[in-house]
C-alpha positions as CSV (number, residue, x, y, z in Angstrom):
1,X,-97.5,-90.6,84.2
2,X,-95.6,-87.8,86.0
3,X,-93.5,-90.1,87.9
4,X,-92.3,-91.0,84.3
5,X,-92.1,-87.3,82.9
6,X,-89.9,-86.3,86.0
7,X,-87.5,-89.2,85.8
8,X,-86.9,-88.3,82.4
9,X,-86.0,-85.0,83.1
10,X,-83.6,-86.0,85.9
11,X,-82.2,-88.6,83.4
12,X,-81.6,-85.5,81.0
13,X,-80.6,-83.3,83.3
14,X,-77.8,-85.8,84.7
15,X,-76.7,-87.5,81.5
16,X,-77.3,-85.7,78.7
17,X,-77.3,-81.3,79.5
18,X,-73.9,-80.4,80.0
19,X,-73.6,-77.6,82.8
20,X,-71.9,-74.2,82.2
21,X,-70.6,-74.7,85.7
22,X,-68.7,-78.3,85.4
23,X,-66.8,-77.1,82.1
24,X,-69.7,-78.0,79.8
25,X,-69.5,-81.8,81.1
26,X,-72.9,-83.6,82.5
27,X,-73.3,-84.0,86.4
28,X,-72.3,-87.3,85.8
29,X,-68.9,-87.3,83.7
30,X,-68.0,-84.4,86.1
31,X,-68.6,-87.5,89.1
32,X,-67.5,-90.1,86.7
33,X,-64.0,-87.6,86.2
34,X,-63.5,-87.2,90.4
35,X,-63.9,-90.7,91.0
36,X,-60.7,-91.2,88.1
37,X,-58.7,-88.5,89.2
């Protein structure tokens, strides 16, 4: 059951918060974006 809580959260976290520090993008758009550039 926690496995499951804490791989939500990192799902969240990654794909779905956007981060003050990448421009208000998720960590993964901001990877997706360096990988394009």
């Amino acid at each position: 059951h926690a496995l499951r809580i804490i791989g939500d959260w990192i799902g969240f976290y990654n794909q779905q918060r956007p981060h003050q520090a990448l421009k208000m993008m998720t960590p993964d758009a901001a990877h997706a974006a360096t990988l394009t550039a």
